[in-house]
C-alpha positions as CSV (number, residue, x, y, z in Angstrom):
1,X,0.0,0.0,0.0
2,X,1.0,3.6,-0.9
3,X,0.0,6.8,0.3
4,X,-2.0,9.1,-2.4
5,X,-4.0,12.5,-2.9
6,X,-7.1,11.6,-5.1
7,X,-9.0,13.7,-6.8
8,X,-12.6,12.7,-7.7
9,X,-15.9,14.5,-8.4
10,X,-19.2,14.9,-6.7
11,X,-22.7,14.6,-8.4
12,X,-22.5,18.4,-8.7
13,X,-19.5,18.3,-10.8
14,X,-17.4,19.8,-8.2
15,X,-13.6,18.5,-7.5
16,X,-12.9,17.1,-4.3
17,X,-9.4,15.8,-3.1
18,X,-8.8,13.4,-0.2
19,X,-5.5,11.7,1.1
20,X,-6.3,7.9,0.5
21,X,-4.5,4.5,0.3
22,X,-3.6,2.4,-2.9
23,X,-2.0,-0.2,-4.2
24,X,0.0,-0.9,-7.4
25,X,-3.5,-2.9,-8.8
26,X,-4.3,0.6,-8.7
27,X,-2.1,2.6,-11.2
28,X,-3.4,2.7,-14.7
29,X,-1.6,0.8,-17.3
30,X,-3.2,2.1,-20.2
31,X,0.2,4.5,-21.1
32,X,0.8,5.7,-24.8
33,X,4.4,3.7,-24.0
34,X,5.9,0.7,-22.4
35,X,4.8,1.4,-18.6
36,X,7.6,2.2,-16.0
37,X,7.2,2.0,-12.4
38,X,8.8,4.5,-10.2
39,X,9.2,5.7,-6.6
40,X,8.3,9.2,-6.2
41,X,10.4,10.9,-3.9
42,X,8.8,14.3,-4.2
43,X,6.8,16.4,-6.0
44,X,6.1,19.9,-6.4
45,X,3.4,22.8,-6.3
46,X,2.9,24.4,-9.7
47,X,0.2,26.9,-10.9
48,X,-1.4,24.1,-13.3
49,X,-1.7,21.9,-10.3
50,X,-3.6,24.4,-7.9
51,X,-6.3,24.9,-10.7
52,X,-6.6,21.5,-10.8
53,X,-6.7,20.9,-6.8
54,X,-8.9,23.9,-6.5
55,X,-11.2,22.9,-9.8
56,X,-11.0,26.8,-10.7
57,X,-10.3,25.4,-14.3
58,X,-10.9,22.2,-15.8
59,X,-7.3,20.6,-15.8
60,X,-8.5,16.9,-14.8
61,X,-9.7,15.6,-17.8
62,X,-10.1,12.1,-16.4
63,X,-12.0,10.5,-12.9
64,X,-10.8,9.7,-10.8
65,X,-6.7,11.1,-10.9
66,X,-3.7,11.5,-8.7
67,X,-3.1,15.0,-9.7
68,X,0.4,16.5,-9.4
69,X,2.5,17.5,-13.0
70,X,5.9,16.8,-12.1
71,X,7.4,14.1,-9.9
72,X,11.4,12.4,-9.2
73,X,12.4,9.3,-7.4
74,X,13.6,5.9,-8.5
75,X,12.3,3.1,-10.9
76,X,11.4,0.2,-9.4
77,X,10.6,-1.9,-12.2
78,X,10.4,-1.2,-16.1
79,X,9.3,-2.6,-19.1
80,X,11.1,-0.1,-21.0
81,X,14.3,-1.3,-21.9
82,X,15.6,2.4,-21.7
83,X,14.9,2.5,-18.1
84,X,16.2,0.1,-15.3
85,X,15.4,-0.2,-12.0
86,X,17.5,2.4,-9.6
87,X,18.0,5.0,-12.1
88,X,17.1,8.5,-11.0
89,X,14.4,10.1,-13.2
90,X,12.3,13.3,-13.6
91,X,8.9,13.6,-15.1
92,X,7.3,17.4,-16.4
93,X,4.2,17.6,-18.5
94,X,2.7,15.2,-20.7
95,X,-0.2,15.9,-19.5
96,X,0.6,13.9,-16.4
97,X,-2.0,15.0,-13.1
98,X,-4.2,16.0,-16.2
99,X,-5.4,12.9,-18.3
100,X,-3.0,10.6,-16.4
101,X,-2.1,9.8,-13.2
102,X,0.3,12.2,-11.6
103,X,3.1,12.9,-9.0
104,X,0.9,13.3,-5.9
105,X,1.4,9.8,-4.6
106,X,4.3,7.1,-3.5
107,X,3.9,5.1,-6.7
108,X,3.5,5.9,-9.9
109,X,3.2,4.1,-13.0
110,X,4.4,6.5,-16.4
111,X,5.4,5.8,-19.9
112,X,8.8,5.2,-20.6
113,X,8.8,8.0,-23.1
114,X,7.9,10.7,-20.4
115,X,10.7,10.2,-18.2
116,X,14.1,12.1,-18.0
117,X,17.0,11.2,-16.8
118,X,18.4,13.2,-13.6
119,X,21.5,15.2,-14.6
120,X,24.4,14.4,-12.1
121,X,24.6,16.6,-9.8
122,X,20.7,17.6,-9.2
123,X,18.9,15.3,-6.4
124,X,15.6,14.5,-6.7
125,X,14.6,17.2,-4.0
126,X,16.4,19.8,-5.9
127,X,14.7,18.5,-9.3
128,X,11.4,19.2,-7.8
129,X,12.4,22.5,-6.2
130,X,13.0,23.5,-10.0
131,X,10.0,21.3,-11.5
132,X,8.0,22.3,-14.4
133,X,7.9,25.9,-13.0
134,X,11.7,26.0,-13.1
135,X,12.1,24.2,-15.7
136,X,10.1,26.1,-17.7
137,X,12.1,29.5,-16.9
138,X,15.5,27.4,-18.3
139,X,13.5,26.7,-21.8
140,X,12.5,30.5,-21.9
141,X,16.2,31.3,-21.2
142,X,17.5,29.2,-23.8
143,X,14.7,30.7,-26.2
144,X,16.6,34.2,-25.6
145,X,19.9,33.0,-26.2
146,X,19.1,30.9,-29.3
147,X,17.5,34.4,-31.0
148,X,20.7,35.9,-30.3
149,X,19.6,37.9,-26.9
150,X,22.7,37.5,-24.6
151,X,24.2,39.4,-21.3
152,X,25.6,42.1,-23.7
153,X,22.1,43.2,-25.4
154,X,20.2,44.9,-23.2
155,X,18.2,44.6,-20.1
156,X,15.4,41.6,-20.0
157,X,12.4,41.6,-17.8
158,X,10.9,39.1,-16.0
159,X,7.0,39.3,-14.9
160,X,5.8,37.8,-11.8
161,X,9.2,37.0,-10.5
162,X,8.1,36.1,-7.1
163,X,6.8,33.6,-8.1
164,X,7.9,30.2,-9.7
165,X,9.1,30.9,-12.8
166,X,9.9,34.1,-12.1
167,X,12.4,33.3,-9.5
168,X,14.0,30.5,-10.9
169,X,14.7,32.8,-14.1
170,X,16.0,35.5,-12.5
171,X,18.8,34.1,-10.7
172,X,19.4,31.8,-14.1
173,X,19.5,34.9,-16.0
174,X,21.9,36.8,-13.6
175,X,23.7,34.0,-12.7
176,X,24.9,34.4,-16.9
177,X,25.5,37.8,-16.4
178,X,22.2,39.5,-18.0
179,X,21.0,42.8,-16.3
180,X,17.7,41.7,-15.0
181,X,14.6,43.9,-13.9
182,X,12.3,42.0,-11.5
183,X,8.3,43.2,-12.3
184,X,5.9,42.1,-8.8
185,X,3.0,43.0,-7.3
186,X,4.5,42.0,-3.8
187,X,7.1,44.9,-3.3
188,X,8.0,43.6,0.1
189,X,9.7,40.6,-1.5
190,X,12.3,42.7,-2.9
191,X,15.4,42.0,-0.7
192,X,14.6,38.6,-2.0
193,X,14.3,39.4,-5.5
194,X,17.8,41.0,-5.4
195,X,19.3,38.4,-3.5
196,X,18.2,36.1,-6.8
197,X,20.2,38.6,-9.0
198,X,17.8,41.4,-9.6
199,X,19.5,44.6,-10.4
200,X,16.3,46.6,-10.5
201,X,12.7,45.7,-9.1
202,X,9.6,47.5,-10.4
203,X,5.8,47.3,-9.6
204,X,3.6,45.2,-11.3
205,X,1.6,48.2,-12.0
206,X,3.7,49.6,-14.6
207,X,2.3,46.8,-16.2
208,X,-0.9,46.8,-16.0
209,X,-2.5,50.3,-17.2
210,X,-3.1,50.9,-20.7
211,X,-1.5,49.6,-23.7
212,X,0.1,51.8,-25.5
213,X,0.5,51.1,-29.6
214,X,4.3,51.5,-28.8
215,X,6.0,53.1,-25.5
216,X,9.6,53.8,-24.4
217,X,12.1,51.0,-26.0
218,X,13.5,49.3,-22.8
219,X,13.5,45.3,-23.3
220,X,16.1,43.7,-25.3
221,X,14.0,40.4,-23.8
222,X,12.0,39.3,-21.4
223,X,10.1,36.4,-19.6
224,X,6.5,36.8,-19.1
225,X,4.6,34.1,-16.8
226,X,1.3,36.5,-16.4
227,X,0.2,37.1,-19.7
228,X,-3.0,39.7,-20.6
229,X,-2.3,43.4,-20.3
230,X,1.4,42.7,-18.1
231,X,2.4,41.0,-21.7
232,X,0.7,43.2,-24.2
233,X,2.8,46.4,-22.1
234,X,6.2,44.7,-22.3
235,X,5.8,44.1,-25.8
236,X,4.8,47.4,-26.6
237,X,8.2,48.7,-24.4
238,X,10.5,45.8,-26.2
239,X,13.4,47.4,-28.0
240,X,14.0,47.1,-31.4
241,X,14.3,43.3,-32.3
242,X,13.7,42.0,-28.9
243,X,12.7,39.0,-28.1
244,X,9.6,38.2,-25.7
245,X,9.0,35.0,-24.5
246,X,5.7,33.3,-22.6
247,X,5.3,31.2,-21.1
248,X,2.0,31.6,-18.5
249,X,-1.4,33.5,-18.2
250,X,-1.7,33.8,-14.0
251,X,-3.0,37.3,-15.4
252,X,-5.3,36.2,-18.1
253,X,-5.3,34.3,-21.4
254,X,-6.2,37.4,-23.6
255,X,-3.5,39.9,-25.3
256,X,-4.4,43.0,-25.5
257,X,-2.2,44.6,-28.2
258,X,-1.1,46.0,-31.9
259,X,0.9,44.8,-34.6
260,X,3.2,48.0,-33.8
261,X,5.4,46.4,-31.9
262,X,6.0,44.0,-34.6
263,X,5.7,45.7,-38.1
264,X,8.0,49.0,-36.3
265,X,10.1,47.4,-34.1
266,X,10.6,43.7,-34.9
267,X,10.0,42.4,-31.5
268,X,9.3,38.2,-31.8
269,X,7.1,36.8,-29.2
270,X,8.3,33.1,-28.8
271,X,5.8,31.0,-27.0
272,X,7.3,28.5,-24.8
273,X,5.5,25.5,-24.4
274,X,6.8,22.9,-21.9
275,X,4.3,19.8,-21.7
276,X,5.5,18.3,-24.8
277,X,9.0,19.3,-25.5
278,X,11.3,16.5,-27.4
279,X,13.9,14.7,-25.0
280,X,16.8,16.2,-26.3
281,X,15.6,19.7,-25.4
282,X,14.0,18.5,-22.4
283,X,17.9,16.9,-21.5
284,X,19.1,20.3,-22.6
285,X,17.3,22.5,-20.2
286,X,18.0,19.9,-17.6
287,X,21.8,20.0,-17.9
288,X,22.3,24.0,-18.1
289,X,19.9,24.2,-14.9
290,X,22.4,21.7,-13.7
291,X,25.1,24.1,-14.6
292,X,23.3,27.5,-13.9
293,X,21.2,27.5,-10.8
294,X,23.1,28.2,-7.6
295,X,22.0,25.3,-5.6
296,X,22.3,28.2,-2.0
297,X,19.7,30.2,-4.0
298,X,17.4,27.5,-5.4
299,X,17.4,26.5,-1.6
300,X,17.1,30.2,-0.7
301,X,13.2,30.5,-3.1
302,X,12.5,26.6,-2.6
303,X,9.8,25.7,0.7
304,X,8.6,22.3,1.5
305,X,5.2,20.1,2.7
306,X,4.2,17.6,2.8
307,X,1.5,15.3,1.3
308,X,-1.7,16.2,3.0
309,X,-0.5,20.2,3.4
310,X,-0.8,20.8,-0.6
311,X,-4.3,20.6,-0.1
312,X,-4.5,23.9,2.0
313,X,-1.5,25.2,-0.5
314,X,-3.5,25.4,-3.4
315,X,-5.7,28.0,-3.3
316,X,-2.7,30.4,-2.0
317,X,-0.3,29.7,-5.2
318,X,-3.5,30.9,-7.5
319,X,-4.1,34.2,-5.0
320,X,-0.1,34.9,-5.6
321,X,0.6,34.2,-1.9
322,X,3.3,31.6,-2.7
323,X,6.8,32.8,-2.8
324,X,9.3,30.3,-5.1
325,X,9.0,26.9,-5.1
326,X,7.6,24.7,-3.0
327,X,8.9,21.2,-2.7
328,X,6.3,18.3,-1.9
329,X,7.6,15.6,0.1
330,X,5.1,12.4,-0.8
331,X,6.4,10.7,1.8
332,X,5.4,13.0,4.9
């Protein structure tokens, strides 16, 4: 028997979540793969995974479901020939703790094609203080430098960087040397924000008044994790061929803006899409956030529950009241 959160739904439609026991007759087999079995050390609490705790949006998409997007531990049996029993693995997206079961429980059963392997160096507690969150934030970083945006170009901007993604991109981006402006509506986190790397910290309200067709060049990138009116501004302040990438709506899925910008300027917005990335760029981002997060600061953003206590957590990470990361210990 194995300790699980399980999210079912009542006759009025509405999610509920409950700590429960299972067993491995439990897990679902029916995988797009060859099925591998793994213990999950920990877990983590992403945006995605408080809508879906909360039901404030319709992420499950199958009942009943161990939510939970990302997960690390140890296989403990595979019939994947890639995968062998003790090797350390990582799991982000694939719509895992949305159509399939996820990371909130001791067990889980995945296709062998979702898993990848732990760069040396990371544990799995660390893997899940970065999770699909951090994780995310490395692939935007990558998206800058691979359109030619490096330390030397110009300020970039990062939206909601208390927050997740915003924190783990901030200290990856200053950690390489980039001059990075921290937006957030929680002002008092700013000693934190500068001890990530932040050079300057500005309100999330310069964000979020009106759009103008074009404003004052600043940006020579950014990463936005808000979306709406906060993305439609920093385009419309981006420098000439800048490079926006997003990556999140916690501010709305609507975008608010001109092809100014665009047609004037030749600002690209890349959208950065993390669920169902290819391996090798999944191994990529893995390895350079091996190389490029300082473990002291991941530690310094990075909180941890257990189990039961994500329950409770979820509704804060959707009001913005969650700092960082927060690392889920499955087994507590």
């Amino acid at each position: 028997m194995f300790r699980a959160l399980l999210a079912t739904r009542d006759d009025d439609r509405r999610t509920r979540v409950a700590l429960t026991e299972l067993d491995d007759d439990d897990l679902p087999r029916d995988l797009p793969g060859a099925p591998v079995l793994v213990d999950v050390e920990y877990s983590t609490l992403n945006y995605k995974d408080g809508l879906a705790l909360t039901g404030r949006a319709p992420i499950i998409r199958s009942w009943p479901l161990v939510p939970g997007i990302d997960l690390a531990g140890t296989v403990a049996a595979s019939e994947d020939p890639r995968w062998s029993p003790g090797d350390r693995v990582v799991l982000n997206g694939w719509n895992v703790g949305e159509r399939y079961w996820g990371g909130y429980a001791e067990r889980a059963r995945v296709s062998g094609d979702w898993l990848t392997r732990l760069p040396e160096g990371l544990t799995t507690r660390q893997a899940m203080a970065i999770g699909t969150a951090g994780y995310t934030a490395m692939l935007c970083v990558l998206a800058l430098e691979d359109h030619e945006v490096g330390p030397d170009a110009g300020p970039v901007v990062v939206t909601g960087a208390s927050g997740g993604v915003g924190s783990v991109a901030v200290a990856v981006l200053a950690r390489l040397g980039y001059e990075v402006t921290a937006s957030t509506g929680r002002t008092n986190e700013a000693d934190y924000l500068r001890r990530l790397g932040a050079t300057e910290i500005v309100d999330r309200s310069e964000f979020t008044g009106e759009v103008p067709a074009l404003g004052p060049a600043r940006w020579a990138g950014a990463v936005d994790a808000v979306g709406s009116v906060t993305l439609a501004n920093v385009i419309a302040t981006t420098r000439d061929d800048g490079i926006v990438t997003a990556c999140g709506l916690a501010g709305g899925h609507d975008l608010p803006t001109t092809v100014y910008p665009f047609i004037l300027r030749g600002v690209e917005l890349v959208g950065v899409n993390s669920v169902t990335r290819p391996p090798a760029e999944r191994d990529r981002a893995w390895r350079r956030l091996a190389r490029d997060l300082d473990p002291d600061l991941l530690e310094e953003m990075t909180s941890e529950v257990g189990l039961a206590e994500v329950i409770e957590l979820a509704p804060r990470i959707l009001d913005g009241e969650v700092r960082g990361r927060v690392v889920v210990d499955v087994r507590a």
